[in-house]
Phi, psi and omega in degrees: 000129180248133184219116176266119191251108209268135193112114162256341194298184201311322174300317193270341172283343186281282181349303198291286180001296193274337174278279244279357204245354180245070127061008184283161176282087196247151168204137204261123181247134168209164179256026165272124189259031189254318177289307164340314200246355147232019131289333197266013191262338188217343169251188161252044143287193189198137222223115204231157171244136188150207195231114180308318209269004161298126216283297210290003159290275217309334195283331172276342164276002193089336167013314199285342178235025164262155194283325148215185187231145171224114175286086184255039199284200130283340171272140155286327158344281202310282175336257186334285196298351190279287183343290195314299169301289165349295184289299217276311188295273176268035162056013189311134191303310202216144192214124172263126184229132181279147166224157182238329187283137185297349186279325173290304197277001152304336175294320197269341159307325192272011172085023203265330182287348180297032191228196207259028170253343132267076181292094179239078184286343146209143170274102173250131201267101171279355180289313188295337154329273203301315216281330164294328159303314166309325168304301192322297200267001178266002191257344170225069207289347178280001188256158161270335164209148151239147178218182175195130181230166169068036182044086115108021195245007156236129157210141213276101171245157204243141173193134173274115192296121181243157181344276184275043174288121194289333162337329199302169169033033192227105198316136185305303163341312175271345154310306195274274191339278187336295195244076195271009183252016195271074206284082223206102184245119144324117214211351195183114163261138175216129181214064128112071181038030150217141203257148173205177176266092194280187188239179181312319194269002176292148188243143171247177206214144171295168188093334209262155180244135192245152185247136169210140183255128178226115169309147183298311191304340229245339201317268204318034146244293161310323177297300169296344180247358150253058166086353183227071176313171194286138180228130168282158187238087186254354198183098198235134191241093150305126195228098208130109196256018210251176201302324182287285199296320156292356179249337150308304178304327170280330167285313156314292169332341202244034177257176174282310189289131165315098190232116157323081191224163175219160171218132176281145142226111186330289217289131165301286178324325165290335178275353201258318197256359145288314185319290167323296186287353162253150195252329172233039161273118189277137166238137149311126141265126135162253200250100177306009155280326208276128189283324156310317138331309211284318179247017155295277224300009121105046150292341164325333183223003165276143162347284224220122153250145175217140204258115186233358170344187156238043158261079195320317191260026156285318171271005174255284242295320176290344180289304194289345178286302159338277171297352168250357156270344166135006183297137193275004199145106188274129197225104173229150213252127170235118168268306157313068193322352188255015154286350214286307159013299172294341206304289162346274202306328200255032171043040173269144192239043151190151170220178202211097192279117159297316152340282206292317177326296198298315187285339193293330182291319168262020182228355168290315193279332164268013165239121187239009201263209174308337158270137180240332178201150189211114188241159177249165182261124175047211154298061169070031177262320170214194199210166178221101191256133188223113182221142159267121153343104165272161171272020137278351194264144171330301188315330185295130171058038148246158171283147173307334186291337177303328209278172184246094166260146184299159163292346177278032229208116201222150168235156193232007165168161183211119223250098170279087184075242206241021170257155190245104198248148156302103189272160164221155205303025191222332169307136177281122180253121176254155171315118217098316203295161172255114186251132156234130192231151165251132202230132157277158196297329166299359187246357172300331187285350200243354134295316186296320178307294191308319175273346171088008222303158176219090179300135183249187143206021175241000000 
């Protein structure tokens, strides 16, 4: 598969990562020549500098025979018109473009963009992304990340252990025996910032932060019993009026339950035109740091805040303000992955990668072949793979204990015809089942190997 991904920054370098790491022919266009030579210094890629929307860039990038394109620039321009040269100069088959302004992409949701004069075949928002991973977590407000496979009857919940977690100092094994009726696998440990795969007899300890697959019916059990009962969300403080913060405020508005919610925004003019566009969301203008603010907008007693600016450290600094006026629970969008650390310490309880949120989002819609769904962990630390079993893959028609999986490598649930299986060393993987695996990332390629994976992407 030959594929040109225009854009080095942090989005198009994890993609190429991940295309370029599955043997495909990828080459990365950027007009930095700096971002250039450290994807090609460090991925197994090919590396062209220049502006992607220039015939004779994509053309020099191979364009005339490539299968697809992914526009990952900072212009939505840029995105588009590169598509555009991509269809009509060079027939590319299949082409993805991030947009980020709401204004396109209200046109193009509304079909209006639907014909072959803007040929786009998916569109990716990462603000409308992030503002939905933020739904996520306000919907599972005791976890710091969620996710949902297996079309929504498993979810991946990230949850942090505290002193009175009844769960503590007890070998997982005898865990699963205690709530053997509890369809629930431990699948990721980070323990004092390494993420691993534990085995049966590991015990978890507070402090340690954990990833766990959960049946959907079963997340409100599991949630109790490691320590984080179920919370209602009734009173909610946005802090930030920008495409995330407006778009969180409008999935609150349009929910059945009944929600208390407000937004705070410096800029006048951005508060005038949220102000608008919602109808019982109350907006603040001013400084979402101001401890005066803090307590018009009556965070001292709200649920959930959430700091969505585009500034990281304007959002953990509203965070930490947030919880020490008494707000039951902080949600802040972090872009700098080497902040995330900081989370902990500074009691902030969920964050929000936009990265990873965006590549997990633009490597779902191109594989549509035996890998079906793919999320990443923290910074790129492991990965979550939802693949069907071919009867070529090692697996087929082995017990789990038989396979040789690395150690970092767990499988975490298994979906047979329309059953959702708890898996355990003794399960039988058949030709067909749909596997959800948790792999740390060095270890992805001896999953693929093992599944055989055969990628489509059309």
């Amino acid at each position: 598969m030959k594929i040109i991904i225009c854009g080095a920054g942090q989005v198009g370098w994890q993609i190429a990562r991940h295309l370029s790491g599955e043997r495909n022919d990828v080459t990365v266009i950027d007009n930095k020549p700096e971002l250039i030579r450290r994807a090609t210094d460090s991925l197994d890629v090919q590396g062209v500098t220049g502006f992607a929307s220039h015939p004779d860039v994509l053309d020099r990038a191979g364009a005339r025979d490539a299968d697809l394109i992914i526009a990952a620039t900072y212009s939505d321009e840029v995105n588009m018109v590169t598509c555009q040269i991509a269809h009509s100069v060079f027939q590319v088959p299949r082409k993805i473009a991030r947009l980020r302004s709401s204004a396109y992409l209200d046109a193009i949701y509304s079909d209006l963009y639907r014909t072959d004069h803007l040929p786009i075949d998916v569109v990716i928002s990462p603000e409308r992304e992030v503002a939905k991973a933020a739904l996520q977590r306000l919907d599972a407000p005791s976890t710091f990340d969620v996710e949902t496979f297996l079309g929504g009857r498993v979810h991946l919940l990230g949850i942090a252990l505290d002193d009175d977690c009844p769960a503590l100092n007890t070998p997982l094994r005898e865990l699963n025996e205690i709530f053997s009726s509890l369809r629930a696998i431990v699948a990721g440990v980070r323990r004092d910032n390494r993420l691993f795969a534990p085995e049966a007899g590991d015990q978890l300890f507070a402090g340690d932060q954990i990833y766990i697959f959960s049946h959907a019916d079963d997340v409100g059990r599991t949630l109790e019993i490691f320590g984080k009962p179920a919370q209602k969300q009734e009173r909610v403080v946005i802090i930030g009026a920008g495409n995330v913060g407006l778009s969180v405020a409008r999935a609150l508005e349009g929910r059945q339950q009944r929600i208390r919610a407000k937004l705070i925004e410096r800029d006048r003019e951005v508060a005038e035109y949220a102000a608008d566009q919602l109808e019982r969301t109350i907006v603040l203008n001013g400084d979402g740091l101001s401890a005066e603010l803090l307590e018009e907008a009556s965070v001292p007693v709200a649920d959930a805040v959430l700091a969505v600016t585009d500034d990281d450290k304007t959002n953990i600094l509203a965070a930490i303000r947030a919880k020490q006026a008494g707000a039951r629970m902080a949600i802040t969008l972090i872009n700098d992955p080497t902040l995330v650390p900081l989370m902990d310490v500074l009691d902030i309880d969920a964050y929000i990668n936009p990265r990873a949120t965006t590549v997990s989002t633009i490597l779902r819609h191109i594989r549509h072949g035996r890998v079906r769904d793919i999320y990443s962990i923290g910074d790129a630390e492991a990965e979550v793979m939802e693949a069907q079993v071919l009867s070529t893959s090692p697996m087929a028609g082995r017990g789990i204990r038989d396979i040789e999986f690395p150690e970092g490598v767990l499988i975490g649930a298994v979906q047979r015809g329309d059953r959702i299986i708890k898996p355990s060393s003794d399960t039988r993987i058949e030709e067909g089942d749909i596997v959800l695996i948790f792999a740390l990332t060095h270890d992805v390629p001896e999953v693929e190997r093992l599944l055989q994976v055969s990628i489509d992407f059309f």
